[in-house]
N, C-alpha and C positions, 0 to 999 in steps of 0.2 A: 504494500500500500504506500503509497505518495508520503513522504514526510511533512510535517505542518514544518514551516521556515520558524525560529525562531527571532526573537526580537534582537534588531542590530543596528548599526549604525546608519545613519543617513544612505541610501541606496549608493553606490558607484554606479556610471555611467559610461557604459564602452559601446563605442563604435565599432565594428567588429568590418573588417573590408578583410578578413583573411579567408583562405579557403584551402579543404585539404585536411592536413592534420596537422602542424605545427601550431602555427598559431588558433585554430578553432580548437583545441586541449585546450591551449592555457586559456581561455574566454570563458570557455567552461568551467574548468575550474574558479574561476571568479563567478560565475552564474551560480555553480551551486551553493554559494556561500554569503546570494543574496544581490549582488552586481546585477543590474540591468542591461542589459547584452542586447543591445541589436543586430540583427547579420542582414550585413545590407551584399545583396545577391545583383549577379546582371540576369540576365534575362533569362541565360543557360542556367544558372546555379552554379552552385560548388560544384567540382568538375566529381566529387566525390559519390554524387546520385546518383550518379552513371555505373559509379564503381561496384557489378554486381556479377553472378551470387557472391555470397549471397545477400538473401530479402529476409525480411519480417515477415510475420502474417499478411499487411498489408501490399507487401510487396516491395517495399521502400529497401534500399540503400543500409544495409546492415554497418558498413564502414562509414557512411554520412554519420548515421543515428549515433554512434560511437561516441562524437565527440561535440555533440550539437543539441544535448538536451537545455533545457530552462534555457533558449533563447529566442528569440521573436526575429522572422523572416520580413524584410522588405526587399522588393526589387527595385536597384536605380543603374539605368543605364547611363553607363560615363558615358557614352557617345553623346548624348544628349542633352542641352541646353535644362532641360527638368529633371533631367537625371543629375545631373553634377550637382546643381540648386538644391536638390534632397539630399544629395550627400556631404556635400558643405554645410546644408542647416544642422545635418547632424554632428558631423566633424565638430565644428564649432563651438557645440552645448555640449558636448560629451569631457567627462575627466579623465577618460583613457582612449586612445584609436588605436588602432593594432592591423597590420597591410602586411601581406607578403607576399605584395608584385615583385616583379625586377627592378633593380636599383631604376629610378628618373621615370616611371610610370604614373605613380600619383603627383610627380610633380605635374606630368602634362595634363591631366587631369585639374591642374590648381588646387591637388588637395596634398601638397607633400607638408614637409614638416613645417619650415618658414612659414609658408603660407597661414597654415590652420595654426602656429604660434601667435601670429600676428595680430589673429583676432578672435583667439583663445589663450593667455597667455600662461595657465595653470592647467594645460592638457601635457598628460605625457603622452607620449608619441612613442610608438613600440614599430620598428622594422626588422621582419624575419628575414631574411637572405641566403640564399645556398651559400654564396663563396664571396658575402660583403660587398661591397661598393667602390671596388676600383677594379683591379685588371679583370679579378672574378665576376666581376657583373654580369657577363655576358653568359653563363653557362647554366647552365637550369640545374637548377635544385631539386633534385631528385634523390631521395635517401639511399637506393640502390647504389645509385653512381659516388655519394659522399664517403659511403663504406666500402668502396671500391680505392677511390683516391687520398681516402683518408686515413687509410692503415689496418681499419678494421675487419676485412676480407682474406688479411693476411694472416691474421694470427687466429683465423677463426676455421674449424674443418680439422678432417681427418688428418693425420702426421703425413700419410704418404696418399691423400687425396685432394684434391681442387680446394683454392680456396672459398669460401663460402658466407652468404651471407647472414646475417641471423633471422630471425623468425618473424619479427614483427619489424618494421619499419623506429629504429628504436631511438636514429639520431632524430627524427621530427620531434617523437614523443621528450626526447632531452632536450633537446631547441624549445619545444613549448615551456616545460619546467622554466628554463633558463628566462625565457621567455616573461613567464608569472614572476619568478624572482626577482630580474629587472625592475618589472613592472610596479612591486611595493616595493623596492627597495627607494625606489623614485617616487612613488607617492606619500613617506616616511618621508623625503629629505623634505620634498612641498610643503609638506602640511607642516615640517618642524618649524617652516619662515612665518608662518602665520596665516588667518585664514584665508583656502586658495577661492573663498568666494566673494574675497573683495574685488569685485570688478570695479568699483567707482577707485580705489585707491592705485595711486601713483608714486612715480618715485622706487627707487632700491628696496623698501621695505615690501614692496608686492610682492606676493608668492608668487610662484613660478614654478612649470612645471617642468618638463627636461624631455631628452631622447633616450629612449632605449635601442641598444641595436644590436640584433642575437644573426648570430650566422651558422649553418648546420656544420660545415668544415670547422671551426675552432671551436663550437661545443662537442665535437666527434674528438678531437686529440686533449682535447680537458679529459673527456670521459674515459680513456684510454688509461688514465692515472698511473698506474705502477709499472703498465708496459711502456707507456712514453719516458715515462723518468727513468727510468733503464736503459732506455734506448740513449735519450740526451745525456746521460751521464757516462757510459760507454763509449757510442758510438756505433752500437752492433743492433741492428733490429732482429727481433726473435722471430722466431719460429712457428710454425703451429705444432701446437701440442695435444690436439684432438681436444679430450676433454680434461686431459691434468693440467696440474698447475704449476706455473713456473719457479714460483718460490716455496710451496708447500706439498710434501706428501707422508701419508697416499692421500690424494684430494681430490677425486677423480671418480670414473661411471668403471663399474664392477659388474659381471652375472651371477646370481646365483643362480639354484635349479632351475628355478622356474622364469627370473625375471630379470630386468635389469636393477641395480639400486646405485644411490649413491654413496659414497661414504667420504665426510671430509674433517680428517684431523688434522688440529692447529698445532695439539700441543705435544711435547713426548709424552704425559701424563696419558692423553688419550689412547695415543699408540700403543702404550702397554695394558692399558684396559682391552681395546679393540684384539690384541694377542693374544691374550689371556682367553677374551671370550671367544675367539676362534679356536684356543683348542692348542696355541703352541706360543706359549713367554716364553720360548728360548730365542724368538725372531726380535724381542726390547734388547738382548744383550748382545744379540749378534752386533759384530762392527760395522758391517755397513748399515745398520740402520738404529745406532745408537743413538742419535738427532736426527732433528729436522735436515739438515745441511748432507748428512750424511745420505741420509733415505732421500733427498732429491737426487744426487749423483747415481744411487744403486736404485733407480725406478725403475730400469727394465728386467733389475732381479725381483723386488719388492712387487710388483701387480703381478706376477704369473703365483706367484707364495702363497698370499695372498687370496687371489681368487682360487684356487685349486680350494682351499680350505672350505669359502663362500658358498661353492658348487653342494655342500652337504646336503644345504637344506632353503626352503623358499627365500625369496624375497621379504617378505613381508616378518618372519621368524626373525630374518639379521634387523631388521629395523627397529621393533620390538625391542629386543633383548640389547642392541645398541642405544637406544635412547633410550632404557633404562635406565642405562650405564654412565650418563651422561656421554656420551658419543656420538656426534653429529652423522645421520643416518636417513636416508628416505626414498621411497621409491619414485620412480620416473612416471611419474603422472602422464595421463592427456589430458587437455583443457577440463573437459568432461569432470576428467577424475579430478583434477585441482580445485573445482568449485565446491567437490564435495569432501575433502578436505577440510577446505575452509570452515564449510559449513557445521561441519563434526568438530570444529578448534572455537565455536562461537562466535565465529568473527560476520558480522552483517558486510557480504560482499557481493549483493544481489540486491536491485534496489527494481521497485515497478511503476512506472510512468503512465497514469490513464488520462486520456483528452477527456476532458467537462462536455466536449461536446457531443462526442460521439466514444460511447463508453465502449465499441469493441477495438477502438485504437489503442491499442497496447504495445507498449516497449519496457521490456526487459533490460535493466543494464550494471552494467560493473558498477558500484559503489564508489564512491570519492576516498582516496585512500587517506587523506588528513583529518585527522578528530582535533575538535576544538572544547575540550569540556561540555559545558551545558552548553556550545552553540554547533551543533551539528549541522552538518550539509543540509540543503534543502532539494528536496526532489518534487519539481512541480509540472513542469514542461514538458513533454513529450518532442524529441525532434521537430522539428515544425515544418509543412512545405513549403516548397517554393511561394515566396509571396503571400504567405498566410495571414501575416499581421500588414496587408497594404496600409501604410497612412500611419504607422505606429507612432508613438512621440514616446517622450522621456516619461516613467511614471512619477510622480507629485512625491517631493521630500516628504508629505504627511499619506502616502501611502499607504495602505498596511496589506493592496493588494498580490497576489503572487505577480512575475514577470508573466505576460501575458494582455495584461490592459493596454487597449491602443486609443489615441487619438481621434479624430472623428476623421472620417473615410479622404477626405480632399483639406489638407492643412493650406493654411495660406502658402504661396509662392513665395521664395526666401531668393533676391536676388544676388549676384555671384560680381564681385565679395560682398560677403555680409558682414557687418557690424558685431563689435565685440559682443559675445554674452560670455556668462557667468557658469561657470562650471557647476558650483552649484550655488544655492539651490538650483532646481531646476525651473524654467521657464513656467508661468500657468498655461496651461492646456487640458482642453475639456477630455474629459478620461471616460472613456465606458468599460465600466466594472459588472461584469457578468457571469453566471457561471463559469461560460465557456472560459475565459479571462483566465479565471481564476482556479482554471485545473490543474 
């Protein structure tokens, strides 16, 4: 069932011009947590609706739905003189905008950063980028290709197979993170200089908002952590090592009878428990594998030892009796089997999104993985379609309804450039608060 939002601070206001997954995560992420998130669409949509199977019951875009719940759809086409108009009026009023065209896109547009500074001057301004904004500009952002050129294909895969990429598209998903981080990191410093909704106030003491700017290539060699500082302090790039680890063993995917498991010891303590309970502590005092240091060098003796022992008995038996033990231990789940895990650990990582308007639209989705004590995620919105909130405006600072409330169907025409407004509060605008609204 939907979660009721609890009580928060004055709504945030984002302009949402990204599409995909980088930047529509981290949007999200802000929507569940109460942000009023417009997703201003062209005509086509996120290019991610297309992106199918799979579909939902309804049919819909299972990777759109993903990362596009509690937000509100408008369509403005930049080609067009009312298209631009609607998304400069939004630009303008919003405290966050978040883009991830090609570098000098929303400029032609007149919607780049200067621009919508100029007569917002407490908006932060968030641009995603594959490869930044100078020589890289020109090369498409693609997370296949970033983990391609950016190290991570290399050290990922079989010892003596191709390299490979990982499973899920993971440098977007860290670009968005990075993304949201930015994003309060810059709305903390704003709000330290004073309120960013003095619009009448002038002079040094005006708060001000700033730019963020996340690119998939340097959040892909951040994320790399101990394989790149390795690298940079050597000079040698690694290798692939299937699924062991470079600094620890045995840390790595095991068979037993019946299954695959993992088992990952940090410490010697471990190692001699995990001996023990296989059945042979003469393997703690052997010499090669006295330390951790040691047992890296002698891996290719230590995994055949090892698992010959593991083969006894299931999967599920070594997991058991290792995490007993304290002994980090577990089997190689499918998605399937990981939900139901979780579920079995008590963890709420299963949340259910029903439209107010039509109660058999249903989306099922992953849960918000941040808990904020008594202020939990809010799950209100059902991905939204194409154009579903036309004419939306900003909801009212004394709001108390979900994301969802739109403006009335044809707002006044906002000529380009417009005139400074105020980040917040937000403008008055006549609001219809409905069920549907409000599902």
């Amino acid at each position: 069932m939907p979660h009721e939002p609890s009580a928060r601070a004055p709504r945030l206001r984002v302009a949402d011009f990204s599409r995909v997954l980088a930047g529509p995560y981290a949007t999200m992420m802000l929507a569940d947590f109460g942000a009023d998130v417009i997703k201003i669409e062209s005509p086509a949509g996120d290019d991610t609706r297309q992106w199918l199977p799979p579909t939902d019951a309804q049919g819909a875009s299972t990777y759109f739905g993903a990362v596009n719940r509690n937000k509100r759809s408008v369509v403005c086409d930049l080609g067009t003189v009312e298209g631009r108009a609607a998304a400069w009026r939004l630009a303008t009023t919003a405290d966050v905008v978040v883009e991830n065209f090609r570098p000098g896109v929303m400029e032609r547009f007149g919607l780049g950063y200067e621009a919508v500074r100029a007569a917002n001057p407490g908006v932060v301004y968030c641009s995603i980028t594959g490869f930044g904004a100078g020589a890289g500009a020109r090369l498409p952002g693609y997370d296949l290709l970033v983990q391609a050129v950016g190290g991570l294909m290399s050290v990922t895969g079989p010892v003596d197979g191709e390299p490979s990429k990982v499973g899920v598209a993971l440098v977007d998903v860290l670009a968005g993170l990075n993304a949201l981080s930015g994003i309060l990191l810059a709305l903390r410093e704003r709000d330290s200089r004073g309120d960013a909704g003095a619009a009448e106030a002038t002079g040094p003491g005006r708060a001000s908002g700033g730019r963020v700017e996340v690119d998939l290539l340097t959040t892909l060699l951040s994320a790399l952590t101990n394989q790149a500082a390795g690298t940079l302090a050597t000079g040698h790039s690694p290798a692939r090592l299937g699924n062991a680890h470079p600094s620890i063993a045995p840390y790595e995917l095991f068979a037993a009878s019946d299954r695959d498991l993992v088992i990952a010891v940090g410490t010697d303590s471990q190692f001699r428990t995990l001996v023990r309970l296989l059945g042979a502590p003469g393997l703690a005092t052997d010499p090669r594998f006295l330390g951790n240091a040691d047992r890296v060098r002698h891996r290719a003796d230590l995994r055949p030892a090892l698992e010959a022992l593991l083969r006894a008995h299931p999967a599920a038996h070594w997991v058991d009796t290792l995490t007993d033990a304290g002994v980090p231990a577990g089997l190689v789940n499918s998605i399937s089997e990981a939900f139901a895990f979780a579920e079995g650990l008590g963890t709420a990582s299963v949340v259910e999104l029903v439209s107010g308007s039509d109660p058999r639209r249903v989306s099922r989705q992953v849960a918000n993985p941040i808990h904020l004590g008594d202020r939990p995620a809010g799950y209100l919105l059902p991905p939204p379609r194409l154009g579903e909130h036309a004419g939306a405006d900003w909801l009212g600072p004394d709001a108390h309804s979900a994301p969802g409330a739109a403006a009335s169907a044809e707002p006044a025409p906002v000529p380009v450039p417009a005139p400074a407004f105020r980040p917040t509060p937000a403008p008055p605008t006549a609001l219809r608060r409905t069920e549907q609204d409000l599902s």
